[in-house]
VEXTORKE-157469 format. One record per residue (C-alpha): residue number from 1; residue in three letters; x, y, z. Coordinates in nm, 3 decimals. Example, Ala and Ser with C-alpha at 12.3 -4.5 7.8 and 13.67 -1.06 7.14 Angstrom:
// VEXTORKE-157469
{site 1; ala; {1.230; -0.450; 0.780}}
{site 2; ser; {1.367; -0.106; 0.714}}
//
This chain:
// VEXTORKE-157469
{site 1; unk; {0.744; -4.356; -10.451}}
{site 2; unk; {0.982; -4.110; -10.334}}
{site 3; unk; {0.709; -3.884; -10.247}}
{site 4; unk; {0.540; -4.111; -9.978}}
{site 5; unk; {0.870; -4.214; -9.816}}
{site 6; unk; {0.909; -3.876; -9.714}}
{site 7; unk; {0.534; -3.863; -9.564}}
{site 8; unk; {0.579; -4.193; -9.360}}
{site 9; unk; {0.897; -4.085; -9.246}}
{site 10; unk; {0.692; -3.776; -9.150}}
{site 11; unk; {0.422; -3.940; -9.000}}
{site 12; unk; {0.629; -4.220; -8.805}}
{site 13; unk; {0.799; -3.862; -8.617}}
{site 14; unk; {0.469; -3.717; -8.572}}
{site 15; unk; {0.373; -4.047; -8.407}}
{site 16; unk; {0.701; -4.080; -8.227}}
{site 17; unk; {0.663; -3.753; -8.091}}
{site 18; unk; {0.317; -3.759; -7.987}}
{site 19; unk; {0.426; -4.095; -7.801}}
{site 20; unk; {0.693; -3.877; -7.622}}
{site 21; unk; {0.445; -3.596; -7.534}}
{site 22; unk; {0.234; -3.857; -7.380}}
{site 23; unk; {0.464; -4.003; -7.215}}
{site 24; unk; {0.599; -3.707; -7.060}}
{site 25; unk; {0.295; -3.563; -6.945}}
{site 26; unk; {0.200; -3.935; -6.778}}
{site 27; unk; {0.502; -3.888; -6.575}}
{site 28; unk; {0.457; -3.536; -6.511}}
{site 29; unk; {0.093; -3.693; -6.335}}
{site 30; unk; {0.310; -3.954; -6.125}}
{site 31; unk; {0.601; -3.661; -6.007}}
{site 32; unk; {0.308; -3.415; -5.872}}
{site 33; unk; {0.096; -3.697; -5.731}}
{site 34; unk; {0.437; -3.788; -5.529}}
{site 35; unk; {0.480; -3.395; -5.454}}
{site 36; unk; {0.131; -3.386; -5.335}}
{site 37; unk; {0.147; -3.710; -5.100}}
{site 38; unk; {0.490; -3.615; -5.001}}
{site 39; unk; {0.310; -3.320; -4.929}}
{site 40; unk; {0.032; -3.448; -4.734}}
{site 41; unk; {0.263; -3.632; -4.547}}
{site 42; unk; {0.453; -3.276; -4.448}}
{site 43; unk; {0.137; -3.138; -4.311}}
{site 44; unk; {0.018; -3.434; -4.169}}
{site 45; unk; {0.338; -3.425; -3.958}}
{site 46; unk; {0.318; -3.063; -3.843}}
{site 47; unk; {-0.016; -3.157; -3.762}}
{site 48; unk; {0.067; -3.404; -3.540}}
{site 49; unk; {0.351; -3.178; -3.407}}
{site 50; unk; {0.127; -2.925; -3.327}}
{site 51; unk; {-0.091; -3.148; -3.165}}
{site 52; unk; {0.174; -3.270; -2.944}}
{site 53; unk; {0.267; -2.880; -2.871}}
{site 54; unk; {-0.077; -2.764; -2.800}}
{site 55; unk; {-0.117; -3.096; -2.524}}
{site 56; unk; {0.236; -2.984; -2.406}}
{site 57; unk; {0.088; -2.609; -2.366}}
{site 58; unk; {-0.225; -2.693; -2.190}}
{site 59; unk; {-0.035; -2.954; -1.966}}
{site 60; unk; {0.193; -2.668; -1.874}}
{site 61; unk; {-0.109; -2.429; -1.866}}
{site 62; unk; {-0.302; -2.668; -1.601}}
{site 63; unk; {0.046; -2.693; -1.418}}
{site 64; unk; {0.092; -2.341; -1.413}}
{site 65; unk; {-0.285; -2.282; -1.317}}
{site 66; unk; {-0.229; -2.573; -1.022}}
{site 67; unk; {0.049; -2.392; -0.898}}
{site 68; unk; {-0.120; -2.039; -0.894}}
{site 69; unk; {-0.444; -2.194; -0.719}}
{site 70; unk; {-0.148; -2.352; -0.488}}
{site 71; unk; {0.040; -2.002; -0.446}}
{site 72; unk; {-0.325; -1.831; -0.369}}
{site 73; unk; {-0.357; -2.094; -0.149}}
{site 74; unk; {-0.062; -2.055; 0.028}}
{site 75; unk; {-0.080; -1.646; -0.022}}
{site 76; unk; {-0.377; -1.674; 0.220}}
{site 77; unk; {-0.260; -1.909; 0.476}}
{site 78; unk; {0.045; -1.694; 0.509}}
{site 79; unk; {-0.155; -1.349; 0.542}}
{site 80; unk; {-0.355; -1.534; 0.798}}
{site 81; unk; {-0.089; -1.645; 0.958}}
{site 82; unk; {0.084; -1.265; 0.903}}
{site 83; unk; {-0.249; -1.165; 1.067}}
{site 84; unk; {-0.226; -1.397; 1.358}}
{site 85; unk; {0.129; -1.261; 1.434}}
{site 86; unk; {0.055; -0.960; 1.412}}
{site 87; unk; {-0.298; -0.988; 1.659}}
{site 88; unk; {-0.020; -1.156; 1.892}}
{site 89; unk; {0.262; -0.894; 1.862}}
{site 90; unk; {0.034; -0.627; 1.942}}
{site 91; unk; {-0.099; -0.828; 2.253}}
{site 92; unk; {0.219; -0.926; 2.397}}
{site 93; unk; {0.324; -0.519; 2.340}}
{site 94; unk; {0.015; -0.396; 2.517}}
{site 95; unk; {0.071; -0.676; 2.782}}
{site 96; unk; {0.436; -0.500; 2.804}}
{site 97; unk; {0.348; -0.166; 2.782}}
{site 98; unk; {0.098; -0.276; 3.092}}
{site 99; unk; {0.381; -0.411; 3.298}}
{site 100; unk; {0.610; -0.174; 3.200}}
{site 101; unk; {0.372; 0.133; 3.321}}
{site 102; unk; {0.290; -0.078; 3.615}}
{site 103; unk; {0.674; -0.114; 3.735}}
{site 104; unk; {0.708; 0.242; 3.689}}
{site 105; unk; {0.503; 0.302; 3.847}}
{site 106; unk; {0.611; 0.101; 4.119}}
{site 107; unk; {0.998; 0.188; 4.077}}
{site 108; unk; {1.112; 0.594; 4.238}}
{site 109; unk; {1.415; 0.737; 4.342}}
{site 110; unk; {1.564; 0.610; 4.673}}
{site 111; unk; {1.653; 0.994; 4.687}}
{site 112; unk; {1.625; 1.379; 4.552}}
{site 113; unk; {1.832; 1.612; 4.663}}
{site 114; unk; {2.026; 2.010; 4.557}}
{site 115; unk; {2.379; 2.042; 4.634}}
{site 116; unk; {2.493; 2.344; 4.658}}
{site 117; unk; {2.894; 2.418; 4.511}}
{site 118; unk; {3.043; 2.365; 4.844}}
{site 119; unk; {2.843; 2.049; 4.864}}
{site 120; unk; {2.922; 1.907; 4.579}}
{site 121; unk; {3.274; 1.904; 4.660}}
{site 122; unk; {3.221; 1.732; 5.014}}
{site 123; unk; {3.001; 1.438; 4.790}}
{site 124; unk; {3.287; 1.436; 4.536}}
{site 125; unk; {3.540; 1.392; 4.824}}
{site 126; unk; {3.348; 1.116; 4.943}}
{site 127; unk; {3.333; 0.950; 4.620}}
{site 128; unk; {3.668; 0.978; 4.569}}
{site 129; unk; {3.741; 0.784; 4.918}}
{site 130; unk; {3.514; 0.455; 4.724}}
{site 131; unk; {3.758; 0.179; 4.603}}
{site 132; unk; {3.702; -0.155; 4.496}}
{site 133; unk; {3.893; -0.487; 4.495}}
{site 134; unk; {3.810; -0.530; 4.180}}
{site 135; unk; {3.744; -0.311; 3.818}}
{site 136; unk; {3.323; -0.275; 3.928}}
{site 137; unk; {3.333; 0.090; 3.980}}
{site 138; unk; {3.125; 0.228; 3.626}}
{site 139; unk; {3.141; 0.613; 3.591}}
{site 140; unk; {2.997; 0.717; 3.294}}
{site 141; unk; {2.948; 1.068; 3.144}}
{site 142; unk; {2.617; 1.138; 2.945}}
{site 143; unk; {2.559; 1.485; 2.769}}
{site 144; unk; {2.200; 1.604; 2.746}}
{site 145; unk; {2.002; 1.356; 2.492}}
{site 146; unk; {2.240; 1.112; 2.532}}
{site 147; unk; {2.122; 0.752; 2.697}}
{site 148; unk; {2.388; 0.523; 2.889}}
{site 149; unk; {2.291; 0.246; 2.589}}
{site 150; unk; {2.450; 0.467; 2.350}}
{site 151; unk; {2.741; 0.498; 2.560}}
{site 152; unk; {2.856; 0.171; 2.676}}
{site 153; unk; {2.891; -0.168; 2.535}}
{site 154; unk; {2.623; -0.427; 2.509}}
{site 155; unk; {2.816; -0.635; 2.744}}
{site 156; unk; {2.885; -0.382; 3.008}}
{site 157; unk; {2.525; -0.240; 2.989}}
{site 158; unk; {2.395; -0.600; 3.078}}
{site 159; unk; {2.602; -0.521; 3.397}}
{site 160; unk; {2.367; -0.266; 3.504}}
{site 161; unk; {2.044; -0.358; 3.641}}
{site 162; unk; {1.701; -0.276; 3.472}}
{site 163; unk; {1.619; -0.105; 3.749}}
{site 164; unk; {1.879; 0.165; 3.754}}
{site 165; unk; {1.838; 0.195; 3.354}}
{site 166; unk; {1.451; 0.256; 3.365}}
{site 167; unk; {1.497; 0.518; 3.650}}
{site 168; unk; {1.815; 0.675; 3.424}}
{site 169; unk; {1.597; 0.675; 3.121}}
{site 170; unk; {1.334; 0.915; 3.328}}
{site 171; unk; {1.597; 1.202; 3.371}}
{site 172; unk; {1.678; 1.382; 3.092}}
{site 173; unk; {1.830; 1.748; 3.255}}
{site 174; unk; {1.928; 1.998; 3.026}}
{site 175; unk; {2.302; 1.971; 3.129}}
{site 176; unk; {2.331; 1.580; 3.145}}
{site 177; unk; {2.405; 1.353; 3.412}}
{site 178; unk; {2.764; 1.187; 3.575}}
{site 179; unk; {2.629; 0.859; 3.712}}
{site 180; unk; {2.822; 0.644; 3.977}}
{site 181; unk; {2.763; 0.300; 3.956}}
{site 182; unk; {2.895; 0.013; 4.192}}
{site 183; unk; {2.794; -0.375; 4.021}}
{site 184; unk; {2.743; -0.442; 4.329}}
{site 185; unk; {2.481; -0.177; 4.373}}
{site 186; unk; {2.643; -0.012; 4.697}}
{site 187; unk; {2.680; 0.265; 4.487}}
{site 188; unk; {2.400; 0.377; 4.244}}
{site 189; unk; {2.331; 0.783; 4.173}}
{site 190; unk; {2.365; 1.025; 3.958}}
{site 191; unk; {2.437; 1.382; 3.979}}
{site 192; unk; {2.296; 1.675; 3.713}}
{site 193; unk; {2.589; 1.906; 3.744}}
{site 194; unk; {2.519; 2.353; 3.666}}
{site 195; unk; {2.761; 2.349; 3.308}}
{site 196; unk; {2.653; 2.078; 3.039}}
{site 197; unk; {2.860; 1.796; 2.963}}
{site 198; unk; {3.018; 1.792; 2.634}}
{site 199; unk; {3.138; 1.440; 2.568}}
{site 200; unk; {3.039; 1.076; 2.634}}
{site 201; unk; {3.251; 0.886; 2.853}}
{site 202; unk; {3.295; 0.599; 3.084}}
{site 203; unk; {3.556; 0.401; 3.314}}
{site 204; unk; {3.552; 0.080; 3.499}}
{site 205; unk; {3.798; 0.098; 3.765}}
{site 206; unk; {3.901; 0.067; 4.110}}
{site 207; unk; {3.725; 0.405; 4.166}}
{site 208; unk; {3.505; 0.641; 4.049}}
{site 209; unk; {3.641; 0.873; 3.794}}
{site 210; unk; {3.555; 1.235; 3.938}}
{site 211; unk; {3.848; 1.448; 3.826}}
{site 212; unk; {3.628; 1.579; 3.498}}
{site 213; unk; {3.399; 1.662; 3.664}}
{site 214; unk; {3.575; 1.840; 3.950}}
{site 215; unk; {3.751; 2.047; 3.648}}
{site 216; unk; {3.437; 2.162; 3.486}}
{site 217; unk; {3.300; 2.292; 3.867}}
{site 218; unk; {3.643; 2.436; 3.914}}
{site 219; unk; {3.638; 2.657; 3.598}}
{site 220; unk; {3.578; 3.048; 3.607}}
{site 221; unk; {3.282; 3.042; 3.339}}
{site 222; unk; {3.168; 3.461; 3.193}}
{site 223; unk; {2.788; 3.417; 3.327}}
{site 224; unk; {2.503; 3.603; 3.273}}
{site 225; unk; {2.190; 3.512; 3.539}}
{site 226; unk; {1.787; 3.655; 3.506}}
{site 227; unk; {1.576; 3.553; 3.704}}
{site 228; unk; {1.212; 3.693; 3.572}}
{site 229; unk; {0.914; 3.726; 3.761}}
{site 230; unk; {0.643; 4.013; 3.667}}
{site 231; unk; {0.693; 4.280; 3.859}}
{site 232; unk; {1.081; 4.180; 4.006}}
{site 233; unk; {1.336; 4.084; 3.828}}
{site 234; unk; {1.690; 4.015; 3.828}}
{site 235; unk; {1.999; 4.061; 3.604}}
{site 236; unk; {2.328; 3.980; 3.713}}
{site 237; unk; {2.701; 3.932; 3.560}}
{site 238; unk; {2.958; 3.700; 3.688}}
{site 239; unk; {3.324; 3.659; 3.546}}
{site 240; unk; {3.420; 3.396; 3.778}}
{site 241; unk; {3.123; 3.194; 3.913}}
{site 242; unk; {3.243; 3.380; 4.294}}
{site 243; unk; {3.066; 3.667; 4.309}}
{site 244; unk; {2.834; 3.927; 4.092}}
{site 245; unk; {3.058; 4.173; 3.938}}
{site 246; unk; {2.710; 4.336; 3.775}}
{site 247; unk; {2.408; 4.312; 3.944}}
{site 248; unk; {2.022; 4.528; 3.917}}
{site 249; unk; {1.689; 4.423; 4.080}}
{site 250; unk; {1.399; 4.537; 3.842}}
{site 251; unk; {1.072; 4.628; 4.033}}
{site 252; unk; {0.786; 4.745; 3.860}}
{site 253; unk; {0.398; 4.719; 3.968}}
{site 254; unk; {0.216; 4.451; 3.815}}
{site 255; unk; {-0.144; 4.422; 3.966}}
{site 256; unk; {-0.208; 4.047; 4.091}}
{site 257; unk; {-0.407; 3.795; 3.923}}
{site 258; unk; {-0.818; 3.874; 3.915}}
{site 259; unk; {-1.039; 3.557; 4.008}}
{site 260; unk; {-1.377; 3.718; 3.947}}
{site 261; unk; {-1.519; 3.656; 3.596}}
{site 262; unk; {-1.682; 3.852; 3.329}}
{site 263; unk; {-1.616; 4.234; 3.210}}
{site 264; unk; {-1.427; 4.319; 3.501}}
{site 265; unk; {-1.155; 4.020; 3.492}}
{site 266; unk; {-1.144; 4.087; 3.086}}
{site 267; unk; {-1.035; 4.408; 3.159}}
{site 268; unk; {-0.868; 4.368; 3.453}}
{site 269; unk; {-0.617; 4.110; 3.260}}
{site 270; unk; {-0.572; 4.331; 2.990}}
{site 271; unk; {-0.416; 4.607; 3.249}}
{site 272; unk; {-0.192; 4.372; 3.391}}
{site 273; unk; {-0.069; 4.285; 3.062}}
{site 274; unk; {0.005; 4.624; 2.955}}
{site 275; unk; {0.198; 4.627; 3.307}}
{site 276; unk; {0.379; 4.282; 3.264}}
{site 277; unk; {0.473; 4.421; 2.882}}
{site 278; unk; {0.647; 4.767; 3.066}}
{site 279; unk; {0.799; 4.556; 3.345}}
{site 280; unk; {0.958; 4.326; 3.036}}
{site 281; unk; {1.062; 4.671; 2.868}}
{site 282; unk; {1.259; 4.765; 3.155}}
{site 283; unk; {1.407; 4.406; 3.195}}
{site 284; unk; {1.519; 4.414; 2.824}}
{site 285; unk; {1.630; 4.756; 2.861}}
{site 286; unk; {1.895; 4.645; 3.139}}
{site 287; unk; {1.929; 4.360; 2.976}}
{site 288; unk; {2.094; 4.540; 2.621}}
{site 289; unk; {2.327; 4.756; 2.871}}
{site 290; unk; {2.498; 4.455; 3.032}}
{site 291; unk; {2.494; 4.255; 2.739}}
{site 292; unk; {2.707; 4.556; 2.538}}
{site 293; unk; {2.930; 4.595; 2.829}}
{site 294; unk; {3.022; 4.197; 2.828}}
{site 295; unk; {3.062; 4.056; 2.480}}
{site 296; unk; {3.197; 3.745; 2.594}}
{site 297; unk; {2.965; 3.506; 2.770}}
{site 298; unk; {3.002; 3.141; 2.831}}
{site 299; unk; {2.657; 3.114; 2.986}}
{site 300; unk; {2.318; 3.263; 3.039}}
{site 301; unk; {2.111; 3.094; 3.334}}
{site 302; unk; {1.730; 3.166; 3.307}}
{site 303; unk; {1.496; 3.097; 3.571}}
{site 304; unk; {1.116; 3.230; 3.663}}
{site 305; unk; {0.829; 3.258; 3.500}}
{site 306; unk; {0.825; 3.022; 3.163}}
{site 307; unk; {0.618; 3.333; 2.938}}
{site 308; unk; {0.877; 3.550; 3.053}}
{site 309; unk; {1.157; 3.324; 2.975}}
{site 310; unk; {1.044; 3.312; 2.629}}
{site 311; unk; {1.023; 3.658; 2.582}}
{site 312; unk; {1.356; 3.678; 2.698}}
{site 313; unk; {1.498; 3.405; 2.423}}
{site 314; unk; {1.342; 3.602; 2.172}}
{site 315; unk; {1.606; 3.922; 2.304}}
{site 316; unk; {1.947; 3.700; 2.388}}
{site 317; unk; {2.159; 3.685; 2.057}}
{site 318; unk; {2.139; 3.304; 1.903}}
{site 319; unk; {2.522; 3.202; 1.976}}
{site 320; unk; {2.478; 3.241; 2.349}}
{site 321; unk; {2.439; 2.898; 2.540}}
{site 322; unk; {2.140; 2.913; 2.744}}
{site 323; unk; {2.052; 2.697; 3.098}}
{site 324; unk; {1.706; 2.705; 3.219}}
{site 325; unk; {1.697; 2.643; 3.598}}
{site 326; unk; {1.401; 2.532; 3.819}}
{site 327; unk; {1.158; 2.809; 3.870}}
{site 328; unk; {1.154; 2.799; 4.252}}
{site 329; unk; {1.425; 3.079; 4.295}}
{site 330; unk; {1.242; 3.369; 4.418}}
{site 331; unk; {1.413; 3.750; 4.453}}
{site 332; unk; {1.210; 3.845; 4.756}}
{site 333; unk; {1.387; 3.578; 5.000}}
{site 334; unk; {1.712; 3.552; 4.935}}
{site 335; unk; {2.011; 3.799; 4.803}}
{site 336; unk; {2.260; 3.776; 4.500}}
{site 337; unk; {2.476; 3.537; 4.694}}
{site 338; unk; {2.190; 3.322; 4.764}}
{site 339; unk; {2.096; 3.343; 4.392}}
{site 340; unk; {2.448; 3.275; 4.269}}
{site 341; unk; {2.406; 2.954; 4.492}}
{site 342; unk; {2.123; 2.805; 4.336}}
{site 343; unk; {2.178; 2.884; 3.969}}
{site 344; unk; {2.538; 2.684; 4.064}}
{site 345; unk; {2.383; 2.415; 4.284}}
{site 346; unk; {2.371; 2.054; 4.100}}
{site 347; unk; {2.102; 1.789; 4.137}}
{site 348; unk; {2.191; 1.444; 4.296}}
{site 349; unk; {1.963; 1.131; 4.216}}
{site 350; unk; {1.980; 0.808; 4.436}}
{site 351; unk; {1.901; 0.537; 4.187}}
//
C-alpha cells in the first residue's frame, strides 16, 4: 500500500509537470508568433516609409531635373542675348571709332607757331593783360604724360569743350603743355614751354595764372646743347641760358648718300659708315672733355639726326635729364646765338 502511494504521487508530478512543459512551450508559440507579426508590422512600416522617401526623392529629382532643363534653358537665352550685346557693342564702337576718326580728321589747329624767349614774354604779357568778370579763366599745368582729365574735376572738365580736349589729347611734347582756356572760348591755346613741367596744376580765376611759368623761363638752368648731323656737329655749354660759355663746331667729311644700286652703293654705304662712325668719335671725344669740365648739368638738349641721337644717349651718363628738340636746326645757317634761340624757343598751339 505504502509502496504505490509513493508511485502515484510520483506519477501525478510527472503528469503535472509534463502539463507545465506543455503549457509553457504553447505559450512560448503565441509570444514569437506576436514577435514575428509585431515584426512584420515593423518592416511593413519602413517599407512604406521608404516608399514614401523614394517618391519624395524622385519628386525632388524631377524638380531638380525641371529646374536644370530650366537653368540650360535660360543659360542659353542669356549667352544669346550676351552674344547679341556684344555683336551690338562692337558695332556701336566701330560706328564711334568711324566718327571719331572722321572728326579728326575734320578738327586742326586754328594755329602753329615757335616763340622764341623774347617772344614768349611779349605773349605772356599779353596774357597777363586778359581779365574776366567772372572766375572763367582755366589755366592748367600738365607735365609730359599727363592728360587735363587727370588733372581737373569731372565737373570743371565738362566746362571744356570736346573740341579743345580731342585737339589737347593729340599733343603730347616731351616737356608738357600750360594751356589757357577762356569758357567762353575767346581764349583757347596752349604753349609747350623749353624746361619740363614738374607738377599738375590748375586755377579758375579772373586771369590767367602765368607767374609759374614766367619763373621757370626766368631761371639760369647749367645746359648742355648737341646738335648732330654727320659730318657737323655741335657741342655747346651754357650756365645761364644767355650765352655759350663753351662752344666747338665738329666738321668731319662724310661722303653724301649714293642712289645708284648694286656693288657700288653696297660699298659705297659701307665707306660712309666708317666716316659717320669717326665723325661720332670725334663728337664723343669733345663730348667727354666738356662733360668732365661741368659736373653739374640741369639739362642736355639734343637735336639732329635721330641715329645719331641715339648714339649719343648711349655716351650721356643716366642721371642727366635729356630734351630732344625738332630736328630742323641746322649748323650751316645760323650761329651759336641763333642755336641758343631755338633750343630755348617754346611751341604755341591755337586750339
Amino acid at each position: 500500500m505504502g509502496g504505490r502511494k509513493i508511485n502515484d504521487k510520483k506519477a501525478k508530478k510527472e503528469a503535472s509537470e509534463v502539463t507545465k512543459k506543455g503549457l509553457g512551450t504553447f505559450i512560448g508559440k503565441i509570444s514569437g508568433k506576436e514577435q514575428l507579426e509585431n515584426e512584420v508590422e515593423r518592416l511593413n512600416a519602413q517599407v512604406v516609409k521608404l516608399e514614401l522617401d523614394l517618391r519624395n526623392a524622385k519628386n525632388q529629382l524631377d524638380k531638380r531635373e525641371t529646374l536644370a532643363r530650366q537653368a540650360v534653358a535660360d543659360r542659353q537665352e542669356a549667352e544669346a542675348l550676351l552674344n547679341q550685346e556684344r555683336i551690338r557693342t562692337q558695332t556701336l564702337s566701330h560706328e564711334l571709332e568711324a566718327i571719331r576718326t572722321e572728326s579728326e580728321g575734320k578738327l586742326k589747329f586754328r594755329g602753329i607757331e615757335t616763340l622764341s624767349p623774347q617772344a614768349v614774354q611779349a605773349y605772356l604779357f599779353r596774357l597777363k593783360s586778359f581779365q574776366a568778370h567772372a572766375d572763367d579763366l582755366l589755366t592748367a599745368y600738365l607735365p609730359p604724360n599727363t592728360r587735363l582729365s587727370s588733372v581737373l574735376s569731372e565737373k570743371l572738365l565738362e566746362r571744356v569743350a570736346e573740341k579743345t580736349l580731342t585737339l589737347l589729347d593729340r599733343l603730347d611734347p616731351e616737356t608738357g603743355l600750360v594751356l589757357f582756356y577762356d569758357l567762353h572760348r575767346m581764349v583757347c591755346e596752349a604753349i609747350a614751354p623749353p624746361t619740363p613741367i614738374t607738377s599738375p596744376a590748375w586755377e579758375l580765376g579772373h586771369s590767367f595764372e602765368v607767374s609759374l611759368l614766367e619763373e621757370s623761363l626766368s631761371k639760369d638752368y647749367r645746359m648742355l646743347v648737341l646738335i648732330l648731323h654727320a659730318g657737323e656737329s655741335f657741342i655747346g655749354f651754357t650756365a645761364d641760358g644767355q650765352v655759350f660759355d663753351t662752344e666747338e663746331l665738329i666738321r668731319s667729311s662724310v661722303k653724301e648718300k649714293h642712289s645708284k644700286g648694286g656693288f657700288s652703293q653696297r660699298r659705297f654705304e659701307r665707306l660712309r659708315e666708317e666716316d659717320i662712325a669717326h665723325h661720332m668719335d670725334k663728337v664723343v671725344e669733345a663730348l667727354d672733355k666738356v662733360l668732365e669740365e661741368n659736373k653739374f648739368i640741369d639739362y642736355v638738349f639734343l637735336s639732329g639726326d635721330f641715329q645719331l641721337i641715339g648714339e649719343v644717349r648711349k655716351r650721356l651718363p643716366f642721371n642727366l635729364e635729356i630734351i630732344e628738340k625738332p630736328s630742323d636746326i641746322r649748323i650751316e645757317k645760323t650761329g651759336s646765338e641763333e642755336i641758343l634761340r631755338a633750343v630755348l624757343s617754346s611751341r604755341r598751339y591755337l586750339l
